[in-house]
C-alpha positions in Angstrom: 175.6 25.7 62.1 172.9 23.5 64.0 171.3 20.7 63.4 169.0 20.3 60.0 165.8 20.5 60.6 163.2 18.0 60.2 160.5 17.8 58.0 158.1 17.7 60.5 159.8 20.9 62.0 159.5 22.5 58.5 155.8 21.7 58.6 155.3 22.8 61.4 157.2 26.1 60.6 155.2 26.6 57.4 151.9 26.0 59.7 152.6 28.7 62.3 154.0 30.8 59.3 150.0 30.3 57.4 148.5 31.1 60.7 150.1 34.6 61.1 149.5 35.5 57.9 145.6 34.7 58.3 146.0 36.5 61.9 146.9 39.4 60.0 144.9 39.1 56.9 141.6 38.3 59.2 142.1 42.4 60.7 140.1 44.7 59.1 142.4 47.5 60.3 145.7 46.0 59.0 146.2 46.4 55.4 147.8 43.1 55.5 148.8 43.0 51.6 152.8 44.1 51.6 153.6 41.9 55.2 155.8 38.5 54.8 155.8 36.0 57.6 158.6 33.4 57.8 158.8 31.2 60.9 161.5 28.9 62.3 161.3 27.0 65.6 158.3 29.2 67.4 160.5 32.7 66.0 158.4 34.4 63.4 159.6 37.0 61.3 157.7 40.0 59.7 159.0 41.4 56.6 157.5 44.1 53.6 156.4 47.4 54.6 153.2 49.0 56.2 151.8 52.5 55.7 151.4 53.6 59.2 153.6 53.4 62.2 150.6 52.0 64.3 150.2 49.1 62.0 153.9 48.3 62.5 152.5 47.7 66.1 149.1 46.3 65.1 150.8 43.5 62.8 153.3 42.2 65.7 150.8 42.2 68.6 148.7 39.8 66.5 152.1 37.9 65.4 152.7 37.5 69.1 149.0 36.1 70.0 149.4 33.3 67.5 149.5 29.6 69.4 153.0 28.5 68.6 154.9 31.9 68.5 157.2 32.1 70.9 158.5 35.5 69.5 158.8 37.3 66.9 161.1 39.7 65.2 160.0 42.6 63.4 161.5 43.8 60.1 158.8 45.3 58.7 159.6 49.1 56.8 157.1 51.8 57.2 156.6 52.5 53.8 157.1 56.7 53.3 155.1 58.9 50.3 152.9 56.3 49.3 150.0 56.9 47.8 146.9 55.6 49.2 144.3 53.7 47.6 146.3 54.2 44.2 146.5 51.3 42.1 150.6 51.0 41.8 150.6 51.5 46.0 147.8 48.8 46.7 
């Protein structure tokens, strides 16, 4: 086990963490909704499930053009037989 981190590490994690999820919110093309975004130490992590395989893609490429990502890790789910625009799917 390392070292505990710092507050101002966990700021700074919770900063870089706000500013992916805005990335990815901002892109009209990414249904952004169903994506989590943890971060720790530059290494962001993208959880939840998109409904296309290209957005799987499309939601780390903007993850990785974030200032203070150093890389990230995708565990994202494509979400199978979902139902588009239906109110229990979105």
């Amino acid at each position: 086990m390392g070292p505990r981190e710092t507050d101002a590490q966990r700021q700074a994690d919770r900063e870089v963490a706000d500013q992916v999820q805005a990335a990815l919110n901002a892109d009209s093309g990414l249904y952004a909704q169903h994506i989590s975004v943890r971060a720790q130490n530059g290494i962001v992590r993208l959880g939840g499930y998109v409904w296309a395989q290209p957005d799987l893609e499309e939601a780390q490429r903007i993850a990785e053009l974030v200032p203070g990502v150093s890389k990230v890790v995708n565990d994202m789910e494509l979400e199978r037989g979902g139902i588009d625009n239906s109110n229990v799917s979105r």
